[in-house]
N, C-alpha and C positions, 0 to 999 in steps of 0.2 A: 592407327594413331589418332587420325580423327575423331573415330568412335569414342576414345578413351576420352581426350579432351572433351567431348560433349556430356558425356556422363559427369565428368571429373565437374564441370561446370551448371548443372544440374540437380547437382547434394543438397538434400533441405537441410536447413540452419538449424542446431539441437534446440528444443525445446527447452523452457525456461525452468528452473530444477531449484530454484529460488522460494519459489513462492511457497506459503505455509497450504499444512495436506486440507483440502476440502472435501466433505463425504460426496460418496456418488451419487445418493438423494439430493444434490444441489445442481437443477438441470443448468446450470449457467457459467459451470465449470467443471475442468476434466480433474479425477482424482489423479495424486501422485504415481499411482501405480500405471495409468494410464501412460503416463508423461515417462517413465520409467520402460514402457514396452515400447514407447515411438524412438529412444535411445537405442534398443536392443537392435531394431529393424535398421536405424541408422549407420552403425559399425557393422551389422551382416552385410548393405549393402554397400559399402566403402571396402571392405576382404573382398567382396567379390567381383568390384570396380579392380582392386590391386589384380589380383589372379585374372582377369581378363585380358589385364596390360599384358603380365609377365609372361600370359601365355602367344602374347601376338607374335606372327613369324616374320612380322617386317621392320622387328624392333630388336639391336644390337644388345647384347647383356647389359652393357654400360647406360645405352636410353633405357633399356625397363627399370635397372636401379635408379636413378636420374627421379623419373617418373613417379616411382613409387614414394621415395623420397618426399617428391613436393607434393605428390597427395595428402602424405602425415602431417607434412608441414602446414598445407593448406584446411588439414581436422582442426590444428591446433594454433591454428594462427592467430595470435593476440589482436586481430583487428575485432576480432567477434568477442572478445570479451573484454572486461573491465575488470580493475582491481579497485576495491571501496576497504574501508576500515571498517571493522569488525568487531560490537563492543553490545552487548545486551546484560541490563538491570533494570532490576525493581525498585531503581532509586533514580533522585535526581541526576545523576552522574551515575560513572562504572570505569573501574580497572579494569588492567590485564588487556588492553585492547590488539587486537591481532588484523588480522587480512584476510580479505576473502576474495576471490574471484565467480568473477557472476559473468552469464552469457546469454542472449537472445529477449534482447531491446534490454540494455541492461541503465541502471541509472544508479547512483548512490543516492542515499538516503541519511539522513540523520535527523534525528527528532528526540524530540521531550514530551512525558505527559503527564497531567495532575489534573484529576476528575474523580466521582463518586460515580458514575456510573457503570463503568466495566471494573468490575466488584476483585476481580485476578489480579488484573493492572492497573489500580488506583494511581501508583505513580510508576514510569518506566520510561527508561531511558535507550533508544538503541538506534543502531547504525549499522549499517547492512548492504545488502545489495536490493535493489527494488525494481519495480517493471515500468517504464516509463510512461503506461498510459495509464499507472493506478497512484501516480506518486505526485503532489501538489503542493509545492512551497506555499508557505504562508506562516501568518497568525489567526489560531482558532480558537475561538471563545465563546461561551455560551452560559447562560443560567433560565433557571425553568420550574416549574414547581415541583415543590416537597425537598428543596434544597438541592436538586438535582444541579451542577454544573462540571463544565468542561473546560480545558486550558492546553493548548497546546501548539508545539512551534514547531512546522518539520522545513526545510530545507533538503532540496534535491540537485543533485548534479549530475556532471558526465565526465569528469575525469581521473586521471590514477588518485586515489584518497580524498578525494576533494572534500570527504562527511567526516574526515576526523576533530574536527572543531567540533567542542560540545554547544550548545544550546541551553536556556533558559529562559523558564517561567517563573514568576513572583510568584509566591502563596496566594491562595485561592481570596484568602482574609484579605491580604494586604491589598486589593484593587477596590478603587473609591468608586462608590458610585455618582454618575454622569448625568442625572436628573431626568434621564427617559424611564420609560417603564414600558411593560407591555402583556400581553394576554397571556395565559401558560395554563400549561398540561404537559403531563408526562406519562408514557406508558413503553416497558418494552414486555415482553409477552415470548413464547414460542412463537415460532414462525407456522401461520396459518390458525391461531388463535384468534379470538374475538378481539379487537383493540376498544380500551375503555378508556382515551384521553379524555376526560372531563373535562369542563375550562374551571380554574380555581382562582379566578381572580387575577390580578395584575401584578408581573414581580418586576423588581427596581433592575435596571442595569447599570453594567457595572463597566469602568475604564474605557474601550473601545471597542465595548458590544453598541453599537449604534443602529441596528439593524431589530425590528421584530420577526421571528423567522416560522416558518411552518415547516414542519419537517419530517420524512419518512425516508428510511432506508430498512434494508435487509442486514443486518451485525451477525457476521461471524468474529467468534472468538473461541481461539484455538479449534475446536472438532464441535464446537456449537454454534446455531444459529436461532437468532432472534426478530421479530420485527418491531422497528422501535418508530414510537413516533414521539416529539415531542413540538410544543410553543414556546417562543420565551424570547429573550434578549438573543443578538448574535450578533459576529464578527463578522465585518465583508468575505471574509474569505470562506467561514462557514457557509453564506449566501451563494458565492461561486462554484461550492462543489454541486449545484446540481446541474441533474441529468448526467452523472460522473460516478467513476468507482473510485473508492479509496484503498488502500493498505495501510498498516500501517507494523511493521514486526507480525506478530500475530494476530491483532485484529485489522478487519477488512468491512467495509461497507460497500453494497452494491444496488445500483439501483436509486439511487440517492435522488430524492424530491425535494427542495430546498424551495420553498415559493419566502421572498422577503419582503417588507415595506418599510415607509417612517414609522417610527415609534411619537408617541406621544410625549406630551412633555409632563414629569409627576406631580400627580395631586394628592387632593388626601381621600383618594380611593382606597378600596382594600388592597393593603400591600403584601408580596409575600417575598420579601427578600433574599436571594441565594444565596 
């Protein structure tokens, strides 16, 4: 009996089955199928914890079912997982919303986004389940040269539905500019490519970009990866993801170098507006 309860108390926690597939060329993450064979190995060894009990001879028919029972019960026990809303579009909003249940560090998620730079997901809206050390409330903003900018509001929780409330961002036009300005370049590239951020002069920022920001991360989007760097106007909380990974649905940032400072106050430098 003893033996059984120690084993029984010893089951590693299922891996997280959530997250979008990353290739196996990416040493800083396990692909899906990885994650997929530590499941497999998990339920072999949970039959074989069952059949060790049922086969013990100092345990009554009634304790082995007993036993076996709160083993299943202890697979499937809702403390390990979370139920979050369930809602992904290519628009500001989305129907049809449903449930999902997520497990191992699990967190709700719901978020908004409207940018030119992830070319797939210009605008997209979703709510899901997320991993709690890659998921960062906030308000994100950014503009940058060649008209490059970003907009986005995510919100993370920890309880049943908590991310069913939508979110919103203003159109990209409609945020006034705040009479700071700051240095910019833009480049994203294949990852391991040459990086050519130029500086192109000084672009205005805009509502509550109060931040100049320097920026490098690794962008996966969907089964691709990029290395982006860019300069320009930024939100404090764009400032706070570094040294941090993000997700966000299907794109994912890792590796995030976020250096910030004050921005200047505009003049009549060369301007390049977002």
């Amino acid at each position: 009996m003893s033996l059984c309860v120690f084993l029984a108390n010893t089951q590693p926690s299922l891996p997280d089955l959530t997250e979008p597939f990353v290739p196996k060329s990416c040493p800083h993450h396990e692909s899906i199928a990885f994650k997929y064979l530590h499941v497999r190995l998990y339920l072999h060894q949970f039959s074989a914890l069952v059949h060790l009990c049922s086969e013990s001879p100092n345990l009554s028919r009634m304790q082995k079912a007993l036993l076996s029972t709160c083993l299943l019960l202890a697979l499937l026990s809702p403390a390990t997982s979370l139920i979050c809303s369930s809602c992904n579009s290519n628009a500001t909003s989305c129907k049809g919303e449903k449930s999902e249940t997520c497990r191992s560090n699990p967190i709700c998620v719901s978020g908004v986004l409207d940018n030119n730079i992830v070319q797939q997901y210009k605008v997209a809206t979703y709510r899901g389940c997320g991993h709690s050390q890659r998921c960062h409330s906030g308000d994100y903003s950014l503009t940058s040269a060649n008209g490059k900018y970003l907009q986005m509001k995510v919100f993370c929780c920890g309880t049943y539905k908590c991310n069913k409330e939508p979110l919103y961002v203003p159109p990209h036009e409609d945020l006034p500019p705040n009479d700071l300005q700051c240095p910019a370049c833009y480049s994203m590239v294949g990852t391991g490519a040459p990086q050519n951020c130029q500086s192109q002069g000084n672009v205005s920022c805009l509502a509550y970009e109060t931040k100049c920001i320097d920026y490098f991360s690794m962008l996966m989007i969907d089964h691709d990866i990029f290395d982006l760097k860019f300069q320009g106007c930024a939100s404090e909380d764009m400032c706070a993801l570094d040294g941090k990974h993000f997700s966000f649905g299907y794109i994912g940032s890792i590796n995030v170098k976020a250096k910030c400072y004050d921005p200047e106050k505009s003049s009549r430098q060369i301007d390049l507006k977002g």
